[in-house]
Every structure is written in C-alpha cells, then in structure tokens.
Residue, then its C-alpha position, 0 to 999 in steps of 0.5 A: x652277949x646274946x641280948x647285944x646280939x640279937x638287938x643289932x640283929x633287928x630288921x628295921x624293914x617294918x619301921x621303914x615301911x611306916x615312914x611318912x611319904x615326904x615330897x621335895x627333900x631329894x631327888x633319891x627319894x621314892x615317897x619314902x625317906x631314904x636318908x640311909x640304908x637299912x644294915x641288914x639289907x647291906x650285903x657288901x659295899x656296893x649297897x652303900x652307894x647311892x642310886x645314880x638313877x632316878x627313882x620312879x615317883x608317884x602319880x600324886x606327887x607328879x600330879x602335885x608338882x605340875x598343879x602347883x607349877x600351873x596355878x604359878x603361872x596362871x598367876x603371874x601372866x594374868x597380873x600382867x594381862x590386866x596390866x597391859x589392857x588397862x583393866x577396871x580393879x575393884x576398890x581396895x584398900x590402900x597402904x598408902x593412905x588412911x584404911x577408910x580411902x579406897x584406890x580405884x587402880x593398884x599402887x603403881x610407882x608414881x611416874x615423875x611429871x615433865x616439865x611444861x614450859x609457859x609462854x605467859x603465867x598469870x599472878x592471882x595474887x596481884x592480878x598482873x600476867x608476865x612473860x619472858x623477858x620481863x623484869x620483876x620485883x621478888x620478895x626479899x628474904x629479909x624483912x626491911x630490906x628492898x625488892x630485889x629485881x630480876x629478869x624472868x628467863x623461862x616459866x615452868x608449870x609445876x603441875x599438869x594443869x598449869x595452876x601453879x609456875x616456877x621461874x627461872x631468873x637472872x638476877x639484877x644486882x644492886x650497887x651495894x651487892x656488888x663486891x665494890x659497893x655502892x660509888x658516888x657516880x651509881x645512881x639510886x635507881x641503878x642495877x647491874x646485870x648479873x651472871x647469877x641465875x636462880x629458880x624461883x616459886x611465882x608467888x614469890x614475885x612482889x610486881x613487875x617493873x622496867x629497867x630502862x637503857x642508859x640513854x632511856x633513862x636519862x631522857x624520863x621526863x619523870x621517874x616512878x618507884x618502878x624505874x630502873x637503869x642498867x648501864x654495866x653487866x656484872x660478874x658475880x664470882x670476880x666482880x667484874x664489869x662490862x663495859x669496863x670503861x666508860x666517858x668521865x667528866x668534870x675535875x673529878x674525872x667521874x662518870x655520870x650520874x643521872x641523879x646529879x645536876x651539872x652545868x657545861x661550858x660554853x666554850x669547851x662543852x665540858x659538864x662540872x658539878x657545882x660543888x667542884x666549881x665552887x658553887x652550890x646547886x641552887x646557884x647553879x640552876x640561876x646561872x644565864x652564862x658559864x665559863x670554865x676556868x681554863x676557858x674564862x682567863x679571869x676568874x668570875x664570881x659565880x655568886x655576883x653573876x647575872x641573874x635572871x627570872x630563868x630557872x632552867x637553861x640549855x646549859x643546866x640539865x638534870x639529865x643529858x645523854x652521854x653520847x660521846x660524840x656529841x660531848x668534846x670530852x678532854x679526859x681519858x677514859x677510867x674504869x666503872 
C-alpha cells in the first residue's frame, strides 16, 4: 500500500514544465499543452473549471500569427493587381497543352465568342459569293439523292475573322418530300416553301440557283438545271398548303402544269390536254383550229383536220400564264 501510495502521490510539475510549445490547437493554451489539470495542484473543485479568460501569448506566437496573415494577403491582392492591369507573365508551362508549349498569359476560362452576322460570305470552294436571300443547292446526306434547295436567311461567322460561316436556312421541300407526294399536276422543276428551318456549315452549299414565281416561270423562253418555281407554301408538321386552292382546267378538272402541252379552244377559251381530247401531242402541235366538244355540236376527227406547215399556233403553247382573268374558266376551283 505504501508503493500505491506514493506513485499517486507523483508531482508531474516537471513533466509539464518539458512540454513542447504548440501553437493553434485552443484558445486556453499559453504555449504549453494544457489539455488537463495536474491532480496535485487540484485543491478543490474549482481548479477543474477551465479559464474564462484568455491567456496572454508569447511574443513568437503573436508575431508567427500576424507574418503568416500578411504574407496571405499580399498574395492574393498582387494576383489580382496583375489581373486587372494586364501584366506581361513570363512563360510558363501549361497544363492544357504538351509540356514543351509555353503560354505567355495564365490559363484563364475561355470566354464564349459572339455571333457575327455577314451580310455577304464568299464560297472558296466553288468561287461563288451569297447573300441573304439567296437561294441555294445543299449537299445532300444521301448519295445518289438530289441537291436539296434552300433559301438563305442569315449568315454568321464561326470565328473572329470571318474565314469561316454558318447559314441559317428555310428549306424548300420538293413534291415527293411532301406528305402527299408528288401529283400529276406538280411539275419536275417545282418546290414548296417550307416552314422547316435549319443551321447549316457554308461548306455544305453545292451552288446557287433561282427559284422563279409561277407566272416567271411560265414566261422562260428556256429552263436551265439551275431553275425552279414555287407557287404554294407548305407546312412541314400538317401538310398543309397555302394558297389551298387554286384555277383548274380541262376535263379532268386539274391545275396546270407548266411541263405539259394544252391546247384551248376557240370558242370557250378553255385549255385540254391532248390525251383528254383524244389525241395525242404530236397531233396536237399540228392543229390550225380547235373546238371543244360542247362548242363543236358535230363531232370532228382530229386525226382528219387541216394540216398545215405551222408547227406551233397562238392556240397551242407549252407555257401560258394562269392569270384568271384572262382564261374564261367554267370549273370551280379545287384544292393544290
């Protein structure tokens, strides 16, 4: 009992007095560790309380602490001096490129360009300038398929020196595209402008072309690969058309097409196509009079006519303009 007793009566004064300063850990610490409170200095139990008060600290630790916040601060507000007045960096390597490159700036975030718009844009590739406005050839997707055919709306440059565009366009649909298909009034060279519109990389443009009016077009003296015409407007998501109706003519009660020869009658003013009359284009184009049947009470043999050297008449045209009051029309009007 006396060893027990006299190891618990051990002053551990010395012990604490070896302790290694520590710096940061509380704000009851004076240097030294003062985790606990040696049981021979307890008296009572007020000594196991904890200071309220904070303990003085050192010279080194106060002057430790405040080098430490300067050379923070200093830091920071020379970063962003250099920041602000556009200060010449050395080079330095740069994480986001090979280690043999060298930046001449710090790695900043890449602030997103802003969309330039073009008046004009020149092709390089095949040496041709567009506009708004214009109407164009795009490569199609598929191979073997057609050009398709658009009208350029806006030009953008992709980058800050306009070597490089994008297109924004409305597509012009052709008759086959269309929800109803292709009719035996649409004519080869005819399109439909769409409601569909699209951005598109300028190199993707094949050539430029020219989509005439209805009326223009019938009044070509000659038609190139690069002619068009439109005469409705057509909505991609209903298949819809507008104008939803327009003038129809002969027996079959159909709207024009310029591709197909008619001939008209003299009395009426009515137009026919040869094989709803009977006879065949060829006959057709030799013919000096006509006369429908509800003109013409006795029936005439078209094959026994009068022929003459004539090879085209005022009465027989491969195109004609569909102005409606020019035509003394008989037939209602039908949808396109």
């Amino acid at each position: 009992m006396e060893n027990i007793s006299g190891l618990m009566a051990f002053d551990m004064g010395e012990l604490r007095n070896n302790l290694p300063k520590k710096r940061g850990l509380s704000r009851f610490y004076s240097g030294k560790a003062r985790s606990y409170v040696c049981i021979f200095d307890v008296k009572c139990l007020e000594d196991l309380k904890k200071p309220t008060q904070l303990l003085d600290i050192d010279d080194d630790d106060v002057a430790y602490t405040k080098r430490k916040k300067k050379n923070k601060q200093s830091s920071s507000s020379s970063f962003s001096a250099a920041v602000n007045s556009n200060v010449n960096y050395q080079n330095y390597p740069c994480r986001r490129v090979s280690s043999s490159t060298h930046c001449s700036s710090p790695c900043m975030p890449k602030q997103k360009a802003q969309k330039k718009q073009l008046k004009s844009y020149k092709l390089k590739h095949i040496n041709r300038t567009i506009q708004e406005g214009d109407a164009v050839l795009m490569r199609s997707s598929e191979p073997g398929k057609p050009s398709y055919v658009a009208r350029v709306e806006a030009i953008e440059a992709t980058d800050a020196r306009g070597s490089n565009a994008r297109v924004r366009v409305r597509w012009y649909y052709r008759p086959e595209e269309s929800m109803g298909g292709r009719r035996q009034f649409h004519g080869a060279k005819e399109v439909f402008l769409s409601d569909h519109f699209d951005l598109q990389s300028a190199d993707t443009i094949e050539g430029k072309c020219k989509v005439h009016s209805f009326s223009s077009y019938t009044k070509l003296s000659s038609v190139g690969n690069d002619d068009f015409f439109c005469r409705f407007e057509y909505n991609s998501a209903t298949g819809a058309f507008i104008p939803d109706r327009v003038a129809v003519f002969c027996k079959c009660e159909m709207p024009y097409n310029p591709d197909d020869l008619m001939v008209q009658c003299e009395e009426c003013s009515e137009w026919f196509h040869p094989s709803c009359i009977g006879t065949t284009i060829e006959a057709a184009k030799k013919l000096d009079h006509f006369y429908c049947e509800e003109c013409s009470p006795e029936q005439q043999d078209l094959d026994n006519s009068n022929s003459t050297s004539k090879t085209t008449d005022a009465k027989v045209n491969t195109k004609r303009s569909l102005e409606v009051s020019k035509t003394r029309n008989k037939h209602a009007k039908r949808s396109g």
